[in-house]
C-alpha positions in Angstrom: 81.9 64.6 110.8 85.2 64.4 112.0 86.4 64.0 108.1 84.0 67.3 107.8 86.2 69.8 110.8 89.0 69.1 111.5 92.0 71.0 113.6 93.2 72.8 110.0 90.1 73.7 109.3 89.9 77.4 109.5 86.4 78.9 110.4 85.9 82.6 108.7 83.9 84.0 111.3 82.1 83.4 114.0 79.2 83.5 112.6 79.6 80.6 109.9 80.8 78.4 113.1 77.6 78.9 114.4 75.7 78.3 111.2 77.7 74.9 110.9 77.2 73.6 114.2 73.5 74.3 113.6 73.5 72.1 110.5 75.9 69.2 112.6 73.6 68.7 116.1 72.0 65.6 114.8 73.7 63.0 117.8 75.3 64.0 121.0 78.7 61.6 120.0 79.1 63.6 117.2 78.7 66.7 119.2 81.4 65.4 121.5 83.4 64.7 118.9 83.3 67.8 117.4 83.8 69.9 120.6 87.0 67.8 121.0 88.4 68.9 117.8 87.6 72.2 117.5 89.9 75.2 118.3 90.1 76.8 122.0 87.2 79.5 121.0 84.7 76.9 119.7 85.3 74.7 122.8 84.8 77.8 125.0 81.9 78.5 122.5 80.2 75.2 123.2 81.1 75.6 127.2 79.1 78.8 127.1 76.5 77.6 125.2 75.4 74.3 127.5 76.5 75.4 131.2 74.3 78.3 131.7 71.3 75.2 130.7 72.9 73.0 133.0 73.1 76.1 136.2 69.7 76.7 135.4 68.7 73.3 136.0 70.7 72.7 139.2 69.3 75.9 140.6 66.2 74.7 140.2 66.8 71.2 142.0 68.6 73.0 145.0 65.9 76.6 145.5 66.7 79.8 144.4 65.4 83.1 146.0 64.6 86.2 143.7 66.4 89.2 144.9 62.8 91.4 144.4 61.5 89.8 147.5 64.3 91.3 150.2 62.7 94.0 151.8 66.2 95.7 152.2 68.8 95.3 150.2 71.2 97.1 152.7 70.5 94.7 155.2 70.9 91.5 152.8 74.2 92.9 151.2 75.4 93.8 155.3 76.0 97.3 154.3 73.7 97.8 157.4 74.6 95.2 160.1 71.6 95.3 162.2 67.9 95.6 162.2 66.9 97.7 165.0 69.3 99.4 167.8 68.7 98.3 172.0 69.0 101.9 173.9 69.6 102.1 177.1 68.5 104.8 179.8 71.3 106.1 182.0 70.6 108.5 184.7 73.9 111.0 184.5 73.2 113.0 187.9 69.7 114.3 189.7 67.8 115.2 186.7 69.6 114.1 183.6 68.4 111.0 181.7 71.1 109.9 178.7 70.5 107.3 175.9 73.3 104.8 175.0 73.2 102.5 172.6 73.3 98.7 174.6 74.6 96.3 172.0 74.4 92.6 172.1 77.7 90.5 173.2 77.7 87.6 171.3 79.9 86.2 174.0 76.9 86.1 176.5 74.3 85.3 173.6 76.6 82.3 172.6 76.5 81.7 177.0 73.0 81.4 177.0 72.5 78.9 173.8 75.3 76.6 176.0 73.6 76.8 179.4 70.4 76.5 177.5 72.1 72.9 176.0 73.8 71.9 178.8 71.3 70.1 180.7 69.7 67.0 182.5 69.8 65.3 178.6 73.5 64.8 179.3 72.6 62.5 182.6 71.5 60.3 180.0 73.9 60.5 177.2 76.0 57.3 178.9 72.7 55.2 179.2 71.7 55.8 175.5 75.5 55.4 174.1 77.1 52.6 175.6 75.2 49.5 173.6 76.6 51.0 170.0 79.9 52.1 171.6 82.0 55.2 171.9 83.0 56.0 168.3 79.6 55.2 166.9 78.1 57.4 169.4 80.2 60.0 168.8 78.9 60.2 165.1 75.8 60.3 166.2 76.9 63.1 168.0 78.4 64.8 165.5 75.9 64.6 162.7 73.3 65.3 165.8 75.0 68.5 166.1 74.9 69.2 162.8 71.4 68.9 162.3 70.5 71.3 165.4 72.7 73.8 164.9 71.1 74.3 161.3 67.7 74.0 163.2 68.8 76.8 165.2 69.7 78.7 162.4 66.4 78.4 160.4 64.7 79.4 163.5 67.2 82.6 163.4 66.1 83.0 159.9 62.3 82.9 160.8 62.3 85.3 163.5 64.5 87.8 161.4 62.1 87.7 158.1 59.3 87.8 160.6 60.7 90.5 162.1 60.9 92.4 159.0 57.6 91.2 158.0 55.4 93.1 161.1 58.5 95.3 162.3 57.8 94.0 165.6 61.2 91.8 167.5 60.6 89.6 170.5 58.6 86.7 168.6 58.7 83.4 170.5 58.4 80.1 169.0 54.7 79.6 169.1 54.1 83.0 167.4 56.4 81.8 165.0 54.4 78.4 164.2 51.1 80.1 164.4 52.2 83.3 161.8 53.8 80.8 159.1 51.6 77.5 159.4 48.1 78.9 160.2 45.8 77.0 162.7 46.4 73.3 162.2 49.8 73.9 162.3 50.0 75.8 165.2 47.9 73.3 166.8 50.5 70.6 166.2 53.5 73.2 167.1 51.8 74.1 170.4 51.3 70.7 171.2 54.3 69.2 170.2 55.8 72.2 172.3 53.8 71.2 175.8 54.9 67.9 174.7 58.3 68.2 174.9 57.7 70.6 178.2 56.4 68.1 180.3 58.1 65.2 179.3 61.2 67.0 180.7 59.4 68.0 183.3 58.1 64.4 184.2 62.2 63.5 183.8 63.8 66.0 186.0 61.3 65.9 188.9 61.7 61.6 188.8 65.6 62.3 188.5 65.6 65.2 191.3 63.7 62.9 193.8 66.2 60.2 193.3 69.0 62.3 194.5 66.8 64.0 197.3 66.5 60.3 198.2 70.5 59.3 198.2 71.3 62.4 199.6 68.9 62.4 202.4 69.0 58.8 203.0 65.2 58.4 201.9 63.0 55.3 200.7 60.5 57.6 199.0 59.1 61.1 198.6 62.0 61.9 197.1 60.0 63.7 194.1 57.4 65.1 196.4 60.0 67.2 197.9 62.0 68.0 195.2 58.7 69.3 192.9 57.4 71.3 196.4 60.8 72.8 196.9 61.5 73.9 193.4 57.7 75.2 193.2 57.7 77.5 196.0 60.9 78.6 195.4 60.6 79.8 192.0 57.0 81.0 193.0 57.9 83.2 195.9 61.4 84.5 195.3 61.5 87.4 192.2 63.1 86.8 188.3 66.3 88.9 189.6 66.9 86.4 193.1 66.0 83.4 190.7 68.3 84.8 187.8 71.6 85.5 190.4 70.9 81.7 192.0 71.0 80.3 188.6 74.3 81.7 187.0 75.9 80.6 190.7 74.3 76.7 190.2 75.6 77.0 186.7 79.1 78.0 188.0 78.9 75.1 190.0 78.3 72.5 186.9 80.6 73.7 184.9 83.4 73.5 187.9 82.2 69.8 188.5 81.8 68.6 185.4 86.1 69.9 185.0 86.6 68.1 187.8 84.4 64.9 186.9 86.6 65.1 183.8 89.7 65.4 185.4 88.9 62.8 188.0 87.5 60.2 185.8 89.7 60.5 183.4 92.7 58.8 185.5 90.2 55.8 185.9 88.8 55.2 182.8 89.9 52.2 180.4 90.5 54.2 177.5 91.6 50.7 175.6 88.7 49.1 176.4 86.9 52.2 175.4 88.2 52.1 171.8 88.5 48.5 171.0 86.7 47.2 167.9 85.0 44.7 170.1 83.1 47.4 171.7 82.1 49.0 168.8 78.7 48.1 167.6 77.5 51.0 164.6 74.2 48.3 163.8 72.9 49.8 167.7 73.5 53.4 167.0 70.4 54.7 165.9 68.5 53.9 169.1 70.4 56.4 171.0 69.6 59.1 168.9 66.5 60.7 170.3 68.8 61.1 173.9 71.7 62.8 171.7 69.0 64.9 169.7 67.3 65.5 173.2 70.7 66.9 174.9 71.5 69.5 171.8 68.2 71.2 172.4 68.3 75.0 172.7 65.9 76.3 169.7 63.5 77.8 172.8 65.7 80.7 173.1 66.8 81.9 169.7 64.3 84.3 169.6 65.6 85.7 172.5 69.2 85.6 170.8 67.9 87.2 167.8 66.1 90.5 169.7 69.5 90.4 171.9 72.0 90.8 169.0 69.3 93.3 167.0 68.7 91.0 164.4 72.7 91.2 163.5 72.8 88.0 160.6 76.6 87.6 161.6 76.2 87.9 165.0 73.6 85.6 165.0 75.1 82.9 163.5 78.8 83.0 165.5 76.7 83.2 168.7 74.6 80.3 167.5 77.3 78.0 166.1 79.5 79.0 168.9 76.7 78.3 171.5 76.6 74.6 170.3 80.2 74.0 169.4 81.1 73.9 173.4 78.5 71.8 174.8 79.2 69.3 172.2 83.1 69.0 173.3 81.6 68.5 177.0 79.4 65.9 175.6 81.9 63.8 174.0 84.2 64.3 177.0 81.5 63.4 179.4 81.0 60.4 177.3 84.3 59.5 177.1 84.8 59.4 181.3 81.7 57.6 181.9 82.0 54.5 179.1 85.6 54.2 180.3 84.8 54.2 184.0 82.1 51.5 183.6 84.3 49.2 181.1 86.6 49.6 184.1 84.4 48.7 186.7 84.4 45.4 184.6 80.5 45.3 185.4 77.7 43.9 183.2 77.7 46.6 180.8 74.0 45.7 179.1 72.4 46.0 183.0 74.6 49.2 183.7 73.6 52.9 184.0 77.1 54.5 183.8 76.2 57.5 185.8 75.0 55.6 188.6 78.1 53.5 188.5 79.9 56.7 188.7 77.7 58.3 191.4 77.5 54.6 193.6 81.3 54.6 194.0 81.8 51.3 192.2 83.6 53.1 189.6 85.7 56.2 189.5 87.4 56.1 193.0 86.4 58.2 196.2 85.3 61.6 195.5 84.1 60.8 192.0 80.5 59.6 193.3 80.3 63.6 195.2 81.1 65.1 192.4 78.6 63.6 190.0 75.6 64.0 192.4 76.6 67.3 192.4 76.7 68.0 189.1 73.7 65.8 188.2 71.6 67.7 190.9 72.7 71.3 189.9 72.3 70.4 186.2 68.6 69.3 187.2 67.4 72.4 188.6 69.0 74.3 186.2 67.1 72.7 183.3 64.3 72.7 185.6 64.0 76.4 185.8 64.3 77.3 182.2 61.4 74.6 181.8 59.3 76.2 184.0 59.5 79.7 182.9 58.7 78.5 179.2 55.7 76.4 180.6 54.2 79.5 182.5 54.9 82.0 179.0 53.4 79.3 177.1 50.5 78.8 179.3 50.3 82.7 179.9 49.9 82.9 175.8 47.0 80.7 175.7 45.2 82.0 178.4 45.9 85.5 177.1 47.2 86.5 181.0 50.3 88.9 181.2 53.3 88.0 182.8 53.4 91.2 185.1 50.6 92.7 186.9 47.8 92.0 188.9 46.0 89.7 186.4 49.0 87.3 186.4 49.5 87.7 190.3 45.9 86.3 190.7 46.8 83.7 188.1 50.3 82.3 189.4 49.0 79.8 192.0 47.4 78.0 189.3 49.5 78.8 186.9 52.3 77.0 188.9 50.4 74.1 190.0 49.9 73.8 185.8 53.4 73.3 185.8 54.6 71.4 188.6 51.2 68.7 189.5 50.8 66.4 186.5 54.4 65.5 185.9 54.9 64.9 189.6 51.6 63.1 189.3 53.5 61.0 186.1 56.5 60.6 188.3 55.0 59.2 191.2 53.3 56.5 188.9 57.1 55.3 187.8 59.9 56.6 190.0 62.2 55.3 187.0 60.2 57.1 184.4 63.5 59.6 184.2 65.4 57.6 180.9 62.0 56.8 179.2 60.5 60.4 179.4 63.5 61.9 178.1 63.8 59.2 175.1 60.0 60.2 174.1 60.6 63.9 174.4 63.5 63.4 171.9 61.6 61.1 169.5 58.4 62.7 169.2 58.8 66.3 171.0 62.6 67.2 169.8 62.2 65.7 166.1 58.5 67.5 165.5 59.6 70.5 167.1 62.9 71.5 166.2 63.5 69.0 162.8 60.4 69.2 161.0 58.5 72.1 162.0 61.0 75.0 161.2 62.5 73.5 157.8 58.6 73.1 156.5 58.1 76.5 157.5 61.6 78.1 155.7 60.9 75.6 152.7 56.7 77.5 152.6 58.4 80.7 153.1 60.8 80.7 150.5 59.8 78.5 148.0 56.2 78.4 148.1 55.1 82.0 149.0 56.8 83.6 146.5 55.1 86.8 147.2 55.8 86.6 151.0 58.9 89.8 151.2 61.8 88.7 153.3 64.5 90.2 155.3 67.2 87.6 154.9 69.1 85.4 152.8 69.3 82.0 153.9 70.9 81.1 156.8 71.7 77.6 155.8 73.0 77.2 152.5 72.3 74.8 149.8 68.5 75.0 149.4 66.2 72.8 149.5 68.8 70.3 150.6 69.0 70.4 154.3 65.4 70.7 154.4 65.0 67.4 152.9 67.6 65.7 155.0 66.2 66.8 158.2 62.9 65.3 157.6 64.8 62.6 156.9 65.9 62.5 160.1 63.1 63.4 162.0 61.2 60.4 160.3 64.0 58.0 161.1 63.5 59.2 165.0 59.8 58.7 164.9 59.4 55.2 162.9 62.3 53.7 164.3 61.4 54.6 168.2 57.7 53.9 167.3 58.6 50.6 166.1 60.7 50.1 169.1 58.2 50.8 171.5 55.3 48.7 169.8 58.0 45.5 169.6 58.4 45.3 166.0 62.3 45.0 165.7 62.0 42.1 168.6 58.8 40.6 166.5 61.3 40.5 163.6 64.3 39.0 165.7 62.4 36.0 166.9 60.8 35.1 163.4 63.9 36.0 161.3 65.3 32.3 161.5 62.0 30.9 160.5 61.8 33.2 157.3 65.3 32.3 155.7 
């Protein structure tokens, strides 16, 4: 072929360049070899020809959208920013009523996604890190984050296409899972979400009595009175009393976790914390359902999304920025508590960190204050956001309202729903705190939030083809992410369920007989 074309070869037209090529595709070498000695316009020819195949094909691997099936293309191209517009009532004077338009901050919607994450989970964080060591932990971290803060975003996408779907904002979660996977999958969404619910619930009430117990000086009932105080308190006082206690507590844990921080920091062994030695990657998987479990947050993104009107952009910079923070608290709370217990010089395979730090053994004097106080306050804060989705979930299935006098006849039970079978669970296993939170994020956090929202995104773009939406996607890359959060979801699952059924110890003690 080569003897056939060569550089000198002139071509008369276009035409007769395609008529040869045409008569010399009998063998891809020779195809190479042809493109490689043609002129500039018959290699761009020949680019033009095979790349738009080669697009195609990739497209079709990754998941394309049409552009026929976005409701409006305003809102898709962001020539209109938002779906709907919040008005407010003002009362200007005695008898005039005035309409203002009461925008979203992303500031405060990115606040409530990091108090939302900020929670008890990080009491454990330590516990679940320190056999696979600081810098494999703080992969897992990393990657965990990741994977939740795309979660949160396909939930954002949901509720936005759903919202343009039934013109209706304010979806929550279960609505969400009930709309898109029809009854068995609402079944396991609803109970993978009461799941999740109580097995925090069972945690914080067994971690609250604990520190009743050190504080007061206690033996027991410890969890009694934590779970009866917190019960009547959020049952008697009003949603505005409980809302202005709440942002005060969370003052109070983010000013002692700084000073944790800057405390602990002047005690830890920071060498120790970084040597290879101490570095053991082959243990890091175990502590992922605790790091999964403390970037949870996906509960209130439909709240984020009515708050910012459905603003895309908004969305996504209070969503990312939401996570962002709570994960630099993580990895310095991690980084204080490993160091502190390598330089406590204690057994580090029979030690709880925290309780190092809170015992006084580690850290120095006013260290141990600090992290009761900030373990405590971080408990009831998580506690209360618990509750109130407990008693709207519960409130949905019983079809009760959550004002009026149907749901003011309803709210003793309703609250003794909530509060009497995890104290019941907790009383059974004071220690239950670490084991309850490591099932939540196994089995609650991985069904809930990593495999439930990418199979519903994954059905509602690429499967109901007819389905109109009101969004691009808010992940890019297709069907890619999807995939790999299954992925990890399954790892979660198999992996703690062969933990817990003592496969991996099974293997351990027969693995010398075997080779």
């Amino acid at each position: 072929m080569k003897d056939q074309i060569t550089e000198d070869e002139s071509v008369a037209s276009e035409s007769d360049f395609v008529k040869m090529l045409l008569l010399k595709t009998d063998g891809m070498p020779d195809l190479v070899e042809e493109i490689n000695g043609t002129t500039a316009f018959k290699r761009q020819f020949m680019l033009d020809s095979l790349m738009p195949d080669l697009v195609k094909s990739l497209q079709e691997k990754i998941g394309t959208v049409d552009e026929s099936r976005f409701i409006y293309p305003e809102f898709k191209s962001g020539d209109v920013p938002r779906m709907f517009s919040s008005l407010e009532y003002v009362r200007e004077g005695e008898k005039t009523v005035a309409t203002k338009h009461a925008a979203g901050s992303v500031v405060g919607a990115a606040a409530l996604v990091a108090g939302t994450t900020v929670g008890a989970g990080i009491l454990a964080l330590p516990s679940a890190t320190i056999a696979s060591g600081f810098i494999p932990s703080t992969f897992a971290m990393l990657s965990a984050y990741v994977y939740m803060t795309m979660s949160g975003l396909l939930v954002a996408e949901l509720c936005l296409n759903r919202m343009g779907q039934t013109g209706r904002p304010g979806m929550g979660l279960l609505d969400l899972y009930d709309s898109s996977l029809g009854k068995a999958g609402s079944v396991v969404g609803t109970g993978s979400y009461f799941f999740l619910h109580y097995a925090m619930m069972v945690a914080y009430i067994a971690q609250g009595g604990k520190d009743v117990e050190q504080i007061l000086g206690w033996d027991q009932y410890g969890s009694i009175a934590f779970a009866g105080i917190m019960c009547a308190s959020l049952f008697l006082a009003s949603n505005s009393v409980v809302e202005k206690v709440n942002n005060g507590m969370v003052l109070g844990v983010v000013a002692s976790f700084l000073s944790i921080v800057a405390i602990g920091a002047q005690t830890a062994d920071f060498t120790a914390l970084l040597d290879v030695s101490n570095q053991h990657p082959e243990k890091v998987v175990s502590c992922l359902p605790i790091v999964v479990l403390s970037l949870v947050y996906q509960n209130v993104v439909p709240t984020v999304v009515t708050n910012l009107e459905g603003d895309r952009s908004k969305i996504t910079k209070a969503i990312v920025g939401g996570t962002t923070l709570p994960l630099i608290m993580f990895l310095a709370w991690n980084a204080v508590c490993l160091g502190n217990a390598f330089a406590s010089g204690a057994d580090l395979s029979q030690v709880n960190p925290v309780e190092l730090l809170k015992s006084g053994e580690a850290g120095g004097t006013f260290l141990p204050v600090l992290v009761t106080a900030f373990s405590t306050l971080a408990l009831v804060t998580s506690l209360i956001g618990f509750t109130y989705g407990l008693i709207d979930a519960w409130t949905d299935q019983f079809n009760i309202p959550l004002k009026g006098e149907k749901f003011e006849t309803w709210k003793p039970a309703l609250y003794s729903l909530v509060f009497a079978p995890p104290l019941l669970m907790s009383l059974t296993n004071p220690d239950i705190f670490y084991k309850a939170l490591e099932y939540g994020g196994a089995f609650g956090v991985s069904t809930l939030f990593l495999v439930l929202p990418p199979l519903m995104v994954w059905k509602e773009r690429y499967r109901d083809t007819d389905k109109p939406l009101m969004t691009e996607p808010m992940v890019p890359f297709g069907k890619l992410p999807l995939a790999s959060m299954w992925k990890l979801a399954a790892t979660l699952i198999v992996e703690h369920t062969a933990e817990q059924l003592g496969v991996f110890d099974w293997i351990a003690e027969n693995w010398e007989s075997w080779t």
